[in-house]
C-alpha positions as CSV (number, residue, x, y, z in Angstrom):
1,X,-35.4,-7.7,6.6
2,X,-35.9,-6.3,2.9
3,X,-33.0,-5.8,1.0
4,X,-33.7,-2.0,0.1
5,X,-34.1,-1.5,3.7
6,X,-31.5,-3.2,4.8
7,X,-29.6,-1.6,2.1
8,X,-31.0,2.0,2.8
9,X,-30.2,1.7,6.7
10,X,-26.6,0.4,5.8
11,X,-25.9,3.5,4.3
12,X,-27.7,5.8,6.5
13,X,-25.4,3.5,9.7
14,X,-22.2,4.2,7.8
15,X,-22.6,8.3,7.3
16,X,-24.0,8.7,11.2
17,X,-21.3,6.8,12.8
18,X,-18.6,8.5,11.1
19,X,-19.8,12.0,11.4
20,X,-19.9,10.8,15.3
21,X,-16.4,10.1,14.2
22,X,-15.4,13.3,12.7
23,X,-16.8,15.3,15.6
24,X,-14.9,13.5,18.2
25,X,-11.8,13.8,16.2
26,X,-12.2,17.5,14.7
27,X,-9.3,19.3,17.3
28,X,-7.3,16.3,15.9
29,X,-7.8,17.2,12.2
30,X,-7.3,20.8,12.9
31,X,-3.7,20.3,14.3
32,X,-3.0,17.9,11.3
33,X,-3.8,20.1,9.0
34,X,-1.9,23.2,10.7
35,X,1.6,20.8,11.0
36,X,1.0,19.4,7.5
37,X,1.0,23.4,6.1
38,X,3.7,24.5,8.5
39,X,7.0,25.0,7.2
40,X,5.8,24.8,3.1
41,X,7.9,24.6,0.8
42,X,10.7,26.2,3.4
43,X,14.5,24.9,2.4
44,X,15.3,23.0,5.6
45,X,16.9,19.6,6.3
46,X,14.6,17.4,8.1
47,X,16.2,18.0,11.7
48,X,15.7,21.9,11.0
49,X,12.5,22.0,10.5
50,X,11.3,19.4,13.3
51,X,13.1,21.6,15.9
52,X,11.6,25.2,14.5
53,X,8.4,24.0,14.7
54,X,5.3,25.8,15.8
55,X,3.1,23.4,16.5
56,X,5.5,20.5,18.4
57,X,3.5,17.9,18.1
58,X,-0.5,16.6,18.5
59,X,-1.0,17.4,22.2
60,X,0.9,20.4,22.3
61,X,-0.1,21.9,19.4
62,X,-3.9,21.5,20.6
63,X,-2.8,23.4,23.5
64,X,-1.1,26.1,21.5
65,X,-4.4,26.2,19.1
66,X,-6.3,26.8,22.3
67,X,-3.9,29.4,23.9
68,X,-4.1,31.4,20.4
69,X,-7.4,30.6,19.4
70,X,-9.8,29.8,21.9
71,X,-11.8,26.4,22.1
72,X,-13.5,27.1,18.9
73,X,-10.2,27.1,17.1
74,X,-9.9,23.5,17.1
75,X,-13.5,22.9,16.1
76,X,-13.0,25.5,13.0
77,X,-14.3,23.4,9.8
78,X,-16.8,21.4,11.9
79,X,-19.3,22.1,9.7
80,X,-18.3,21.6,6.5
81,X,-16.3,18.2,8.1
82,X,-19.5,16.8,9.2
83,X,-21.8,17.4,5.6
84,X,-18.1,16.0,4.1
85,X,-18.7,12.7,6.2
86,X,-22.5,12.9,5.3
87,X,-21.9,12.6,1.5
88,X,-18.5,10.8,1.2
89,X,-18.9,7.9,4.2
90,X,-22.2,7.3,3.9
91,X,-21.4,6.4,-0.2
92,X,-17.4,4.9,0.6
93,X,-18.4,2.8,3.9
94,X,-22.1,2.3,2.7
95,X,-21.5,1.1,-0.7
96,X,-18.4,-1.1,-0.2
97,X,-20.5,-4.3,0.4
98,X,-22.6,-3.9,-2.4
99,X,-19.8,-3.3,-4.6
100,X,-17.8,-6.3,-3.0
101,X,-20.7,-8.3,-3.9
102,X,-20.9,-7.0,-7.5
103,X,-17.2,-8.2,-7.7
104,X,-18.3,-11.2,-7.2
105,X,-17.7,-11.3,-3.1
106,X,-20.4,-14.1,-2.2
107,X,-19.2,-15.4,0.8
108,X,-18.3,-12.7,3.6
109,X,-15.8,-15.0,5.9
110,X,-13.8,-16.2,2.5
111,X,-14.1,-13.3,0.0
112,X,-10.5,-12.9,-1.8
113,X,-8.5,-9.5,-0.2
114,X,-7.7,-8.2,-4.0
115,X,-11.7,-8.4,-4.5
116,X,-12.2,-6.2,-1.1
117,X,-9.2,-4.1,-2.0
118,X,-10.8,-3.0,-5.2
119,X,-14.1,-2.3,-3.4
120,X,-12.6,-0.1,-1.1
121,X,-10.9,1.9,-3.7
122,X,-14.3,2.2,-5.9
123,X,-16.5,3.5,-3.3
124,X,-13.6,5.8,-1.9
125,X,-13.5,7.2,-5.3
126,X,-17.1,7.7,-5.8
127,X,-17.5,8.9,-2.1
128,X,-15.1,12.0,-2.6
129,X,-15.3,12.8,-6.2
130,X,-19.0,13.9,-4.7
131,X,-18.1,15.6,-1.5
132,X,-14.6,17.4,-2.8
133,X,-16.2,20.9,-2.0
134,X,-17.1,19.8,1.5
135,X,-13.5,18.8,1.7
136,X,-11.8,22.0,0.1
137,X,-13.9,24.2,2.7
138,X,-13.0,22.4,5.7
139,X,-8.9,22.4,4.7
140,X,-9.3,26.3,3.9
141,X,-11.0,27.0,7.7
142,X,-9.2,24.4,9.6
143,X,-6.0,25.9,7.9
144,X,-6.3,29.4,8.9
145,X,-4.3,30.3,12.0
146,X,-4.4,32.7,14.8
147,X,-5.5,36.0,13.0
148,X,-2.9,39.7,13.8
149,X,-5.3,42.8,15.3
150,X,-7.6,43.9,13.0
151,X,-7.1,41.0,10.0
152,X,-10.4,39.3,8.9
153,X,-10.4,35.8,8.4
154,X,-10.2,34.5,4.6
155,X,-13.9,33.1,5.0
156,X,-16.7,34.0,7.2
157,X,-18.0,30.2,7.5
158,X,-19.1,27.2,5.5
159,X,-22.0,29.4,3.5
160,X,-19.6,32.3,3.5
161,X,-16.4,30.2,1.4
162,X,-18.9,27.9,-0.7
163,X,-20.1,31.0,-2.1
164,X,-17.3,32.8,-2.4
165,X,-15.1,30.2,-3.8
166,X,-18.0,29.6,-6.5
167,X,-17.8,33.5,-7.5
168,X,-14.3,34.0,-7.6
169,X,-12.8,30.7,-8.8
170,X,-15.6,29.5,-10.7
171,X,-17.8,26.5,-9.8
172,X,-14.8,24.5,-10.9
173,X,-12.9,26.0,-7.7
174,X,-14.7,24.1,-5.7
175,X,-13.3,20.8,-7.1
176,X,-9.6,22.1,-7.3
177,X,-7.5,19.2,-5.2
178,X,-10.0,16.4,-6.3
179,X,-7.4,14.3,-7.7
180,X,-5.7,14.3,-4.9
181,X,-8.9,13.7,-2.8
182,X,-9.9,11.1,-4.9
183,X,-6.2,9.0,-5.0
184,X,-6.4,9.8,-1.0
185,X,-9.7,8.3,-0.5
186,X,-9.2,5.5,-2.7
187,X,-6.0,4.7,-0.7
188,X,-8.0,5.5,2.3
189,X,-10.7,3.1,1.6
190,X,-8.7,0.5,0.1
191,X,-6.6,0.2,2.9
192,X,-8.4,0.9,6.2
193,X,-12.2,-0.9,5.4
194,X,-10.2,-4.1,3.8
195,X,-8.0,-3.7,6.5
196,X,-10.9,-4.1,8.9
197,X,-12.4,-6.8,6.8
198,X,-9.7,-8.8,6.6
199,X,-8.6,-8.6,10.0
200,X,-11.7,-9.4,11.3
201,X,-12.7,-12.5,9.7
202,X,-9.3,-14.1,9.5
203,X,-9.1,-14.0,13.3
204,X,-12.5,-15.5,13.2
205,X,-11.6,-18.2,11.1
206,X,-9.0,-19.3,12.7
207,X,-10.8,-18.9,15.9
208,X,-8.8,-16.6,17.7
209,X,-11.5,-14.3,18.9
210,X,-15.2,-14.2,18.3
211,X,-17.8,-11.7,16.9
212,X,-18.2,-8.8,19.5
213,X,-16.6,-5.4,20.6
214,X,-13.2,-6.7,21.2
215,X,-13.2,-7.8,17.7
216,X,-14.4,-5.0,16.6
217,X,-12.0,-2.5,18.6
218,X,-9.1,-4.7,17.5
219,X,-9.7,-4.9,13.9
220,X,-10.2,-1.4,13.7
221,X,-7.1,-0.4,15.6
222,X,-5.1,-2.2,12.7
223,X,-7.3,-1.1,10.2
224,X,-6.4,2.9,11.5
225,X,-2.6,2.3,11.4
226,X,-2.5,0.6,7.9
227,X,-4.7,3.8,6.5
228,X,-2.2,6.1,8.2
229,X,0.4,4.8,6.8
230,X,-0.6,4.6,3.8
231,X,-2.8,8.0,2.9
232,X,0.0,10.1,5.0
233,X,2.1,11.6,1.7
234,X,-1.4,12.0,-0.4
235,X,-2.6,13.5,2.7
236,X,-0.1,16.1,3.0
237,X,-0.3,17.2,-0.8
238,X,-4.2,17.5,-1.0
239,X,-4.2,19.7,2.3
240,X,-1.5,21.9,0.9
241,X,-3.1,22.1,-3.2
242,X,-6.6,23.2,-1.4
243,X,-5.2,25.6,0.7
244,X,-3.2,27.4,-1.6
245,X,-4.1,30.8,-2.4
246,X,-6.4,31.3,-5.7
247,X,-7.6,34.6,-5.4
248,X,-6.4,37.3,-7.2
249,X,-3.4,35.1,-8.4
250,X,-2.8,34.3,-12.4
251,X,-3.0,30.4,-13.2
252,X,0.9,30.3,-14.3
253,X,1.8,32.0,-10.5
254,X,-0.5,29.4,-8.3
255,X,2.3,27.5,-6.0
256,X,1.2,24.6,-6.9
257,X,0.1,23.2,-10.7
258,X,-1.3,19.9,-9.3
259,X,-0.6,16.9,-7.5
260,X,2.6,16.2,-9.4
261,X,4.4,19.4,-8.7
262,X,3.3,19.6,-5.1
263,X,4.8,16.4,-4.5
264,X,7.9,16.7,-6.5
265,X,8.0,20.5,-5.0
266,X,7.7,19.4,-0.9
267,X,10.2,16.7,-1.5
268,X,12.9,18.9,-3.3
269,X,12.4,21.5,-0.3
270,X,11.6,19.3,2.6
271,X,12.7,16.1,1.9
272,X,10.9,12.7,1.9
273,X,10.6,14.0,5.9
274,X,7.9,16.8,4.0
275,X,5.4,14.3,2.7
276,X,5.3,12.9,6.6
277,X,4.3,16.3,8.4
278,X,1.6,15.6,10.5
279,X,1.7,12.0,10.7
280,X,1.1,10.8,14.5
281,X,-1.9,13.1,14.0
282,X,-3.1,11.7,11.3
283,X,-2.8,8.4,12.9
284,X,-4.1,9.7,16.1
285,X,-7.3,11.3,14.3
286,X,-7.7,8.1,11.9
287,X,-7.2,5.7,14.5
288,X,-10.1,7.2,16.9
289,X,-12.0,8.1,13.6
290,X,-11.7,4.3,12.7
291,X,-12.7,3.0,16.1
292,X,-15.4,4.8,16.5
293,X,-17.1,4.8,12.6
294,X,-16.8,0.8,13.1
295,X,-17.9,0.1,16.5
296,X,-21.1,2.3,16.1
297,X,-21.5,1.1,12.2
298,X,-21.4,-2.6,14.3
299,X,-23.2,-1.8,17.1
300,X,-26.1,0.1,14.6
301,X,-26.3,-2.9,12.8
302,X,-26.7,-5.4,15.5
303,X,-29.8,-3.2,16.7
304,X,-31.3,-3.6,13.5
305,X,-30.9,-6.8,12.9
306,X,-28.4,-6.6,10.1
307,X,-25.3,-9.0,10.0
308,X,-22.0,-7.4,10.9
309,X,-19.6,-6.5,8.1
């Protein structure tokens, strides 16, 4: 197959299986987002705050978000989550082997894990620097709770917030949070494709399992864990600096001056236990999301004729 082709269906393979990813996992990512803002900046010890909680947890807070909300309230953001995974997947997941290669990565099944490390973390950071406003509107929506009698909601929909955000903060408003977004995806992408990578063709080469879904379904099981893990703390402050209230409030009175003060800020109120809020649902929404970008991106490939990653 021709290179631009090949190269031009990678990336088209990347951003469809993940937006079949984020779709799947959207009444996930709304409950994340609701436990990672619950409780802000409240003075609590850890043990507090787990017991007072609102939303208790992934599965019962999806129930609770259906009781108050309907359905629809756990597929609020949809929209905007599924242009996000348009832009930033198709460039993070679609341009990692390129860029692996441009590092010098010749040899898939023996490529060094620094070289894929630093792969990872360039197309992550290229990926969300572009798609930030996707990712500011879809926190704002998937934030806003069950509404009281007669209270609008902050935004109308996707078209509604872009253009509302652009008039009253300014078409830099819709890139406030990207250095969080970017050291999250970075993170993100660094460690859940290497992860996969890695995985994946160590237990080939030492001929543990061979290429096929329950390699595939393995590796990216790790692969979700690892990116957990690791994006949890970033995850928590990006969701809580885009969701902070702009309008109408003078620069020196925002909660939140940046990355730095919203983590040094959750910590002092909430302990290290703050920067973990939401965590089994990040897991749970990342692990599915991992599974199922992969398998697809795999299973797309092998259709047309491309080698696997």
């Amino acid at each position: 197959m021709h290179d631009r082709k090949e190269d031009a269906l990678r990336f088209a393979f990347a951003g469809l299986s993940c937006m079949c990813a984020a779709f799947a996992t959207n009444p996930i990512d709304v409950t994340k987002i609701r436990m990672q803002l619950e409780g802000e900046l409240q003075q609590q010890n850890a043990k507090a705050a787990f017991q007072q909680r609102y939303y208790k947890g992934i599965l019962p807070g999806m129930v609770t978000i259906a009781r108050d909300e309907g359905i629809k309230g756990l597929y609020k953001g949809v929209t905007p989550s599924l242009i996000r995974e348009a832009v930033y997947s198709t460039i993070r997941l679609g341009a990692y082997e390129p860029i692996k290669v441009l590092f010098g990565a010749t040899d898939p099944a023996h490529t060094p894990l620094y070289k894929k490390l630093a792969a990872g973390a360039t197309s992550g950071a290229i990926g969300s620097t572009i798609a930030t406003p996707t990712d500011l509107i879809r926190v704002r929506l998937q934030g806003e709770g069950k509404l009281a009698p007669g209270q609008a909601p902050r935004y109308r929909g996707f078209f509604h917030a872009f253009t509302d955000i652009a008039k009253t903060e300014g078409v830099l408003g819709l890139y406030r949070g990207t250095v969080p977004t970017v050291q999250r995806a970075m993170i993100l992408t660094a460690a859940q494709v290497p992860t996969y990578d890695h995985t994946k063709h160590t237990l080939l080469n030492l001929g543990w399992m061979q290429e096929g879904l329950k390699l595939h379904i393995f590796s990216s099981m790790v692969a979700g864990f690892v990116a957990a893990l690791a994006t949890s703390p970033v995850d928590v402050i990006k969701t809580r600096v885009m969701n902070q209230k702009v309008k109408g409030v003078k620069s020196d009175q925002l909660v939140y001056k940046g990355t730095l003060d919203c983590f040094v800020k959750t910590v002092r109120c909430e302990g290290i236990y703050g920067l973990y809020k939401g965590f089994f649902p990040n897991w749970l929404r990342i692990g599915p999301h991992t599974i199922v970008s992969f398998i697809l991106f795999e299973q797309l490939r092998r259709l047309a004729g491309i080698n696997p990653l």
